[in-house]
SETORDREN-242642 format. One line per 2 residues: number of its first residue (from 1); for each residue x, y, z of N, C-alpha, C, O. Coordinates in Angstrom, 2 decimals, always signed. Example, Ala and Ser with C-alpha at 12.3 -4.5 7.8 and 13.67 -1.06 7.14 Angstrom:
! SETORDREN-242642
1> +13.19,-5.69,+7.80,+12.30,-4.50,+7.80,+13.20,-3.30,+7.80,+14.24,-3.32,+8.46  +12.85,-2.25,+7.08,+13.67,-1.06,+7.14,+12.90,+0.03,+7.87,+13.41,+1.14,+8.04 $
This chain:
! SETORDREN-242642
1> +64.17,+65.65,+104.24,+64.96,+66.01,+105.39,+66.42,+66.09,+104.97,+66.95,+65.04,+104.62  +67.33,+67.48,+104.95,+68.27,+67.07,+104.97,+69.09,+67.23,+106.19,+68.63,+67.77,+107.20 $
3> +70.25,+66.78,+106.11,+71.61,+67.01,+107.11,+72.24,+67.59,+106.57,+72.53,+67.31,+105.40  +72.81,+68.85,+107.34,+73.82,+69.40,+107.05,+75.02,+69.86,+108.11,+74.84,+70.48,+109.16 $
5> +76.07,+69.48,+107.65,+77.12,+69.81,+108.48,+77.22,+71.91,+108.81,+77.13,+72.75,+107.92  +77.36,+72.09,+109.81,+78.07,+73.57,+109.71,+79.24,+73.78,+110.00,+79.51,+74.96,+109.78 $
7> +80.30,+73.05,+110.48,+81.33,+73.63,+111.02,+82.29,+71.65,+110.04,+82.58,+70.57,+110.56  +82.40,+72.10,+108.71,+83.09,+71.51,+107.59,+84.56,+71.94,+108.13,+84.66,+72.92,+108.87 $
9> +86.10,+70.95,+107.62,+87.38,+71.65,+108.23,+87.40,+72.28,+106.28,+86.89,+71.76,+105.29  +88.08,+73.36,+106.42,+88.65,+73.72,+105.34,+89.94,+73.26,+104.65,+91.04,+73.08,+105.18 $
11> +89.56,+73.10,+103.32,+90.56,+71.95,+102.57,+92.06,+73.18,+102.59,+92.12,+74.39,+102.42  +92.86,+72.36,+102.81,+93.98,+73.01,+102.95,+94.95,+72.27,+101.91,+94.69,+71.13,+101.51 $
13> +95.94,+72.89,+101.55,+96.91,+72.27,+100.41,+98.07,+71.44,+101.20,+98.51,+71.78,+102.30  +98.64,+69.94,+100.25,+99.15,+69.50,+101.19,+100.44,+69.48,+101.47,+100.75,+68.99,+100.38 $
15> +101.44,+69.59,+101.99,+102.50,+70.16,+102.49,+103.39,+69.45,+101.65,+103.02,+68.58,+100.85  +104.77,+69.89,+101.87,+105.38,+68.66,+100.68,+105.94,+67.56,+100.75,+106.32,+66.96,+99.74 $
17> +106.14,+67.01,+102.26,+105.89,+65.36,+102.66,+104.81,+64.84,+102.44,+104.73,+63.64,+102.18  +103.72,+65.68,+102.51,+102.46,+65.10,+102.09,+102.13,+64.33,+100.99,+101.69,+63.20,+100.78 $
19> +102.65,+65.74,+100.08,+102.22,+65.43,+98.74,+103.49,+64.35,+98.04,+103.12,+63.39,+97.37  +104.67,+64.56,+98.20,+105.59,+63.64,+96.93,+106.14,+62.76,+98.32,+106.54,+61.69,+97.86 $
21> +106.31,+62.74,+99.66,+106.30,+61.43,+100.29,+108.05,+62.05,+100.93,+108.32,+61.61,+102.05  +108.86,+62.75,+100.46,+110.10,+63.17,+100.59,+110.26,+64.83,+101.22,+109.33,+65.53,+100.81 $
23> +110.89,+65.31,+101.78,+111.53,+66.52,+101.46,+112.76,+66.81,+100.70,+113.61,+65.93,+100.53  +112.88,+68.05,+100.24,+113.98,+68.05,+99.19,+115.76,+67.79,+100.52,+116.74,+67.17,+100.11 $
25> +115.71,+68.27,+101.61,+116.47,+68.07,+102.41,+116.77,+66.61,+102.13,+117.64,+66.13,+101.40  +115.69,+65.89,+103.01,+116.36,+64.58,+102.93,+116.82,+63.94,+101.53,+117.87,+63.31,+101.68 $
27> +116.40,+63.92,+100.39,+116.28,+63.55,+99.08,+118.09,+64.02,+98.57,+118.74,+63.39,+97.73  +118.51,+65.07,+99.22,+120.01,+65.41,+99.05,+121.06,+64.81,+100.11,+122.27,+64.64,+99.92 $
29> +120.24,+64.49,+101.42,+121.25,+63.85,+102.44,+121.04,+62.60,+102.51,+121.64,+62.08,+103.45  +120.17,+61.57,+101.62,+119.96,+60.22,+101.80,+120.83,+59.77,+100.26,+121.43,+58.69,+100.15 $
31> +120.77,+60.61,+99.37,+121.65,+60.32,+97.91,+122.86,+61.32,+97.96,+123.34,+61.30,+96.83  +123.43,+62.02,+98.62,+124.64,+62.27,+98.21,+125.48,+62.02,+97.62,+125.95,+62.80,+96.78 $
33> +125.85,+61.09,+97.82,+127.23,+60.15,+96.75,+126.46,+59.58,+95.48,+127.06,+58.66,+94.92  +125.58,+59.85,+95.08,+124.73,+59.46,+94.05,+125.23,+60.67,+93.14,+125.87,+60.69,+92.09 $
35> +124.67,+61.71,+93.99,+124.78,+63.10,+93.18,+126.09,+63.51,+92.75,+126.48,+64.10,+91.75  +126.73,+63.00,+93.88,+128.38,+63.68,+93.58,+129.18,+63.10,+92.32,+129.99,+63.55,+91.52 $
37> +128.31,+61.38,+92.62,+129.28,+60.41,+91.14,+128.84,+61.45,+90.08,+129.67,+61.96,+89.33  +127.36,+61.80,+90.01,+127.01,+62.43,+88.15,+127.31,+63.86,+88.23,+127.21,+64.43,+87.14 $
39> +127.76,+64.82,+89.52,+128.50,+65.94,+88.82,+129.60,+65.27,+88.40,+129.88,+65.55,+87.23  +130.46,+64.35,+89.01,+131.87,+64.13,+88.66,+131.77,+63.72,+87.10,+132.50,+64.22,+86.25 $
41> +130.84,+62.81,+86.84,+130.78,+62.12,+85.33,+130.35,+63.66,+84.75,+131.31,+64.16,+84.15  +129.12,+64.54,+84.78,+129.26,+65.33,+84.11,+130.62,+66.10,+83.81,+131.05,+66.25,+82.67 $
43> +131.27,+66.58,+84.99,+132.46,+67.52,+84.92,+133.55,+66.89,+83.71,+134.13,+67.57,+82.87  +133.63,+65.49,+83.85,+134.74,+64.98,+83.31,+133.57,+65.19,+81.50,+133.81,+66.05,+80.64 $
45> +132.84,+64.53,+81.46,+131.96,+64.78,+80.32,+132.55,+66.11,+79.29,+133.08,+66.07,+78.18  +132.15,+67.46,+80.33,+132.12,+68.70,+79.59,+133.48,+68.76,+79.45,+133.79,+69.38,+78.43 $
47> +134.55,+68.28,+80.18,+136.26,+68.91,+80.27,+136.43,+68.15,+78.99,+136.60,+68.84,+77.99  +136.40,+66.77,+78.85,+136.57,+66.18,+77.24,+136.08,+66.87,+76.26,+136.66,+66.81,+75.17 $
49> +135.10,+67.55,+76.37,+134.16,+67.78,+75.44,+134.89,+69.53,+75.17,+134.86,+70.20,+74.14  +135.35,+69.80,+76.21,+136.19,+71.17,+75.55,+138.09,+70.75,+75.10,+138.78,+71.54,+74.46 $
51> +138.43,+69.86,+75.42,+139.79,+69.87,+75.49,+139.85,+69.07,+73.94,+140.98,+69.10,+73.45  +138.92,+68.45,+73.20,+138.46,+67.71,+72.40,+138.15,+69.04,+70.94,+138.59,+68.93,+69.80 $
53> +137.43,+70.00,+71.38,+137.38,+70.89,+70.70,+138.10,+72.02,+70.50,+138.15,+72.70,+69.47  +138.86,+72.28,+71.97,+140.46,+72.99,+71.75,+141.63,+72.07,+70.93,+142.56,+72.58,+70.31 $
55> +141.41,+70.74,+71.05,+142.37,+70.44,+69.93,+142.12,+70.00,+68.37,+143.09,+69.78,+67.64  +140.95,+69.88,+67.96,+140.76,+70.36,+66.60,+140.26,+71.36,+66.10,+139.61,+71.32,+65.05 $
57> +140.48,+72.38,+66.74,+140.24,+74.16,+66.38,+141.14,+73.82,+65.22,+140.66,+73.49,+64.14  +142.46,+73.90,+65.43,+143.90,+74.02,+64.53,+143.55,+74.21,+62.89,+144.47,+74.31,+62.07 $
């Protein structure tokens, strides 16, 4: 004897709170000042890193 279902829900893919628990929205408005310190550290990073190599071009 078997059982069989006929009316199964169809697997659907899962959205993206679903799946990683975040949206990318909130993930930028809950760390902001996170993000802003490491452009700033990058920016200052790359400006040394050229003003460093504009002065031993010579």
């Amino acid at each position: 004897m078997s059982f069989q279902q006929e009316h199964l829900p169809k697997d659907r893919d899962a959205s993206e709170t679903q799946e990683w628990g975040w949206t990318l929205q909130e993930f930028f408005s809950e760390n902001l000042w996170y993000l802003l310190a490491l452009a700033f550290l990058l920016f200052i990073f790359f400006f040394a890193r050229y003003r460093w190599a504009k002065r031993n071009r010579k």
